[in-house]
C-alpha positions in Angstrom: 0.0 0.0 0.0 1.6 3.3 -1.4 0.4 5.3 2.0 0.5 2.2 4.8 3.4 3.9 6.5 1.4 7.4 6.5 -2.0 6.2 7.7 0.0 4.2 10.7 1.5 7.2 12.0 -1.8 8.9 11.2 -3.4 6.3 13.5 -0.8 6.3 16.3 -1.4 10.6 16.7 -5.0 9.6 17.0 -4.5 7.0 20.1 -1.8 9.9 21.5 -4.6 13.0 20.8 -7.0 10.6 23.0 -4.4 10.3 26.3 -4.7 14.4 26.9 -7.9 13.9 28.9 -7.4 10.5 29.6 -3.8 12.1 31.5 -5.8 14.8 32.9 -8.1 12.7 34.7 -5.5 10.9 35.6 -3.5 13.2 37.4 -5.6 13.8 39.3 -4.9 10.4 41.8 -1.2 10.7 40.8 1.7 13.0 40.3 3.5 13.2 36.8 7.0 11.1 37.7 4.6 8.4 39.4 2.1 8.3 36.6 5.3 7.6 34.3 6.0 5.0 36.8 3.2 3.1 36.7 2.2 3.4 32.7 5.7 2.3 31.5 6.1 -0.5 34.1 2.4 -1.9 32.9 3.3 -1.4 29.8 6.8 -3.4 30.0 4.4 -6.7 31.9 2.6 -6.4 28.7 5.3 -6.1 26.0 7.0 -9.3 28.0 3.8 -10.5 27.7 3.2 -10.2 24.3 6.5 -10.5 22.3 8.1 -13.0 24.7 9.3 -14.5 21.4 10.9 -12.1 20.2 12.5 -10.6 23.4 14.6 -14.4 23.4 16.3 -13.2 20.4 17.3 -9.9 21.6 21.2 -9.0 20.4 23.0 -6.3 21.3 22.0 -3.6 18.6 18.8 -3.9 19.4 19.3 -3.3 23.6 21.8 -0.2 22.1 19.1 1.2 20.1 16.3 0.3 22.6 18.2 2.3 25.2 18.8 5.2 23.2 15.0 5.4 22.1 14.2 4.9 26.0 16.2 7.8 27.3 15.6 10.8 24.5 11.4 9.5 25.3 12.2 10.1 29.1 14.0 12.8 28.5 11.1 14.4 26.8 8.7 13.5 29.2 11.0 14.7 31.8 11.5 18.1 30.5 7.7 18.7 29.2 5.9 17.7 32.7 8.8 20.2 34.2 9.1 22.6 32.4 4.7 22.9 32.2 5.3 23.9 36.1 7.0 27.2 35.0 5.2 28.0 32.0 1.7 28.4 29.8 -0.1 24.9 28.7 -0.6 27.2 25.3 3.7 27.8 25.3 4.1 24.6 26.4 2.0 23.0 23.4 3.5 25.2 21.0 7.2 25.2 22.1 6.8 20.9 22.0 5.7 21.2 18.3 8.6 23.0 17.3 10.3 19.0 17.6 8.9 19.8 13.4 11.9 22.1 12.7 14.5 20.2 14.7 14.4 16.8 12.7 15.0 18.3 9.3 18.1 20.2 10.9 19.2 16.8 12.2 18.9 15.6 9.1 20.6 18.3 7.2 23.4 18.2 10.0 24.0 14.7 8.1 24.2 15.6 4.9 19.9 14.3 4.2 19.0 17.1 1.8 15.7 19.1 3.5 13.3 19.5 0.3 11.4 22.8 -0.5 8.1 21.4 0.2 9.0 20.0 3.3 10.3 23.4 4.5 6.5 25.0 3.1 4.9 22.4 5.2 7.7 22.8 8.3 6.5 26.4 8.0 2.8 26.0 7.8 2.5 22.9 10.5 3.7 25.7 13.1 1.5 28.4 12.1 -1.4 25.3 12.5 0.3 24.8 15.7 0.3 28.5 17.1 -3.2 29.0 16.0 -4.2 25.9 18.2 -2.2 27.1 21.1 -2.5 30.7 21.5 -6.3 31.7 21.7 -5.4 36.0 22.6 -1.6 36.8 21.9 1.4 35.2 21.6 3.2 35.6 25.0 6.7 37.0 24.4 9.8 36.2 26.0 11.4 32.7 26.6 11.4 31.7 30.6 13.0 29.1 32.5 10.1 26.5 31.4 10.1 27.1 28.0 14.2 26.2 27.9 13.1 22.9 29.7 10.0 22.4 26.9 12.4 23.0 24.2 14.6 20.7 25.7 11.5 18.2 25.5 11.0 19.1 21.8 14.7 18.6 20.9 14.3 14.7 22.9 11.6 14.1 20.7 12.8 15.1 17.4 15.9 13.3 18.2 13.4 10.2 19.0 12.3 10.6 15.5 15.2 11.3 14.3 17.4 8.1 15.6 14.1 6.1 14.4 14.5 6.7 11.0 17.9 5.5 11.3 17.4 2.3 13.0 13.8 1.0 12.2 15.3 -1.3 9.5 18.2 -2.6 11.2 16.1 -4.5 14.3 13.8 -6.4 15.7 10.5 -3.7 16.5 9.1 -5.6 19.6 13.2 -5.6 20.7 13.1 -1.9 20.8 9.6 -1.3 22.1 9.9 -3.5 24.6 13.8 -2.3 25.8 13.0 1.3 25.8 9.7 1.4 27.5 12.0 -0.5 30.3 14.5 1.9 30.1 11.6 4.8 30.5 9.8 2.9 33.2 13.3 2.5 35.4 14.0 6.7 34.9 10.1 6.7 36.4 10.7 5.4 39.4 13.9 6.5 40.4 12.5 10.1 40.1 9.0 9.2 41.5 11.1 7.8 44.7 13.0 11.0 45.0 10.5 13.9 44.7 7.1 12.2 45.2 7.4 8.7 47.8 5.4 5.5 46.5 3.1 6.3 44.0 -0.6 5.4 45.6 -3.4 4.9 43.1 -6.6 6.5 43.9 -9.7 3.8 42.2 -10.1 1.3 39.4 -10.8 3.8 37.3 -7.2 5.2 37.4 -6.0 1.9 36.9 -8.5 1.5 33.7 -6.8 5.1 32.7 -3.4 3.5 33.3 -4.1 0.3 31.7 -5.2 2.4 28.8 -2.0 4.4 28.5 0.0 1.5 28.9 -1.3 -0.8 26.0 -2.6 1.5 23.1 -0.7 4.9 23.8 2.4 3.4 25.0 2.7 -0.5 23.3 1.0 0.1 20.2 1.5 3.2 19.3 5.5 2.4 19.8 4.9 -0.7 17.7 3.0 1.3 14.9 5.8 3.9 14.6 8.8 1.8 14.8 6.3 0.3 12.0 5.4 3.0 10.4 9.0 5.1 10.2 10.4 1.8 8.4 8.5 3.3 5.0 8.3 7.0 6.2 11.4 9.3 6.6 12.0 11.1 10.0 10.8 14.6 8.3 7.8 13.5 7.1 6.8 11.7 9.9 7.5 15.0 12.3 4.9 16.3 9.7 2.3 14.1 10.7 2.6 14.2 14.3 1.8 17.4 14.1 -2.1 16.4 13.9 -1.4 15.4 18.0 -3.1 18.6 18.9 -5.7 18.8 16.3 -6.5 15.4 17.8 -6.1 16.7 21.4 -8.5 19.3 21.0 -11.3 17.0 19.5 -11.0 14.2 21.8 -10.9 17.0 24.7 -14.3 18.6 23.3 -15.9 15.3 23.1 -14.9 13.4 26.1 -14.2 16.3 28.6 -16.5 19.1 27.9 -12.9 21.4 26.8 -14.5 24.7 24.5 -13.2 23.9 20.9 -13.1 27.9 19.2 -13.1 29.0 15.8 -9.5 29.8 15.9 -8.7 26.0 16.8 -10.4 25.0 14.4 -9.0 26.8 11.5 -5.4 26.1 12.5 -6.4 22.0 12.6 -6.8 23.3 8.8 -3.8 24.9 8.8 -2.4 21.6 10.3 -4.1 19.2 7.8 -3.3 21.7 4.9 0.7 21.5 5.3 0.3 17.5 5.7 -2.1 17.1 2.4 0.8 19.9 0.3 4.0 17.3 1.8 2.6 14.1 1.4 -0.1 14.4 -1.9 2.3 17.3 -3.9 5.0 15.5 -5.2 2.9 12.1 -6.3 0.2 14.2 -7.8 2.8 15.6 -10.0 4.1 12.6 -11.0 0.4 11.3 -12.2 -0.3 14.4 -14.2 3.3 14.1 -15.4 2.0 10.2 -16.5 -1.1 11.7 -18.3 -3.3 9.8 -15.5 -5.9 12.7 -15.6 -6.0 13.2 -19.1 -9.0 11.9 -21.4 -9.2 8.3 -22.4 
């Protein structure tokens, strides 16, 4: 299928646009380092559970590469959930999409050539992304929590980034299953340190958590391991841009959240730079091939 890859990682922002009220629910019975805790150690029982197969076959590329996935995803969940104490949810949102810009300058730091239409869409995936963000004006100056956020969009573009790379040279369930370890570890050393034992609240947190841990944390790592193996890193920043669009929907529907006019035309915006990246060049090509023309 021409667009597999694309509709995969379309599929995975979906599950991830759902977990914003699902998290904010959530919260509510636990702090931020224990609810890491808790979602990535469920979500390791069920990737031992799952791919127990595989995991027998683990080598040692595939622990390297699991480990390296595992710390730039902590590290960005790290630096967000900080760095939200000290600034705006709207700054915070907006500053984490930047993670757009930063994988085509990995890329171009590597000699991968950045393509005109990528930058159009770069450009026009932010504006989406400020329109969704900032309701009145755009706050000005950069704070201590806005550092830390862009220190959580730099972690996940180099996520993406060191995805591309690797997706083809390893086993997938390998490196799901090693970094979600690796995250779940980071969790609760930190959740020891600042917060004690994390106590859960009522089965509905633990539904929540069970939630998190097999479609927005399992699957979704699956699908984009999966999904980057046909996509390339910039592209794929592209699309997870739609995270918020998703975000805002799944808050109006499930959580009551006020979806405005202005939202709405930057998920446009959003779904605009997307169609122009990924539909541009092949519908070229197929008026270039005479597909439109008369028969």
């Amino acid at each position: 299928m021409k667009f597999g890859g694309e509709l995969l990682l379309i599929f995975i922002t979906i599950i991830w646009g759902t977990t914003f009220a699902v998290l904010k629910t959530a919260l509510e019975s636990l702090s931020p380092f224990s609810l890491i805790a808790v979602r990535f150690t469920m979500a390791t029982l069920l990737g031992f559970l799952i791919f127990w197969k595989e995991i027998k076959g683990i080598n040692k590329g595939e622990i390297k590469g699991g480990i390296i996935l595992g710390l730039l995803l902590a590290g960005g969940l790290i630096f967000q959930i900080t760095g939200l104490k000290y600034t705006t949810a709207a700054k915070g949102a907006f500053l984490t999409g930047l993670a757009v810009i930063f994988v085509p300058f990995f890329d171009s730091l590597v000699g991968i050539k950045v393509k005109r239409k990528t930058i159009f869409a770069v450009f026009f995936a932010i504006l989406g992304t400020a329109l969704l963000s900032f309701e009145r004006d755009l706050p000005y100056g950069i704070n201590y929590g806005d550092f830390l956020v862009l220190l959580c969009a730099l972690c996940f573009a180099g996520y993406i980034f060191v995805l591309d790379k690797i997706a083809n040279k390893g086993n997938t369930y390998c490196y799901t299953v090693v970094q979600v370890v690796v995250v779940g570890v980071i969790g609760w050393v930190l959740a020891l340190i600042f917060d004690g034992p994390p106590k859960i609240g009522n089965f509905t947190v633990v539904l929540e958590l069970f939630y998190l841990a097999l479609f927005a944390t399992i699957l979704s790592t699956v699908l984009q391991t999966i999904g980057q193996k046909k996509v390339s890193g910039q592209r794929a920043a592209i699309i997870f841009t739609l995270e918020p669009v998703f975000g805002a929907i799944f808050a109006y529907l499930l959580i009551g959240e006020r979806l405005t006019l202005q939202q709405l035309i930057g998920s446009i915006v959003i779904f605009t730079a997307i169609l122009y990246n990924e539909v541009n060049g092949e519908l070229l090509k197929l008026i270039k091939k005479g597909v439109f023309s008369d028969r």
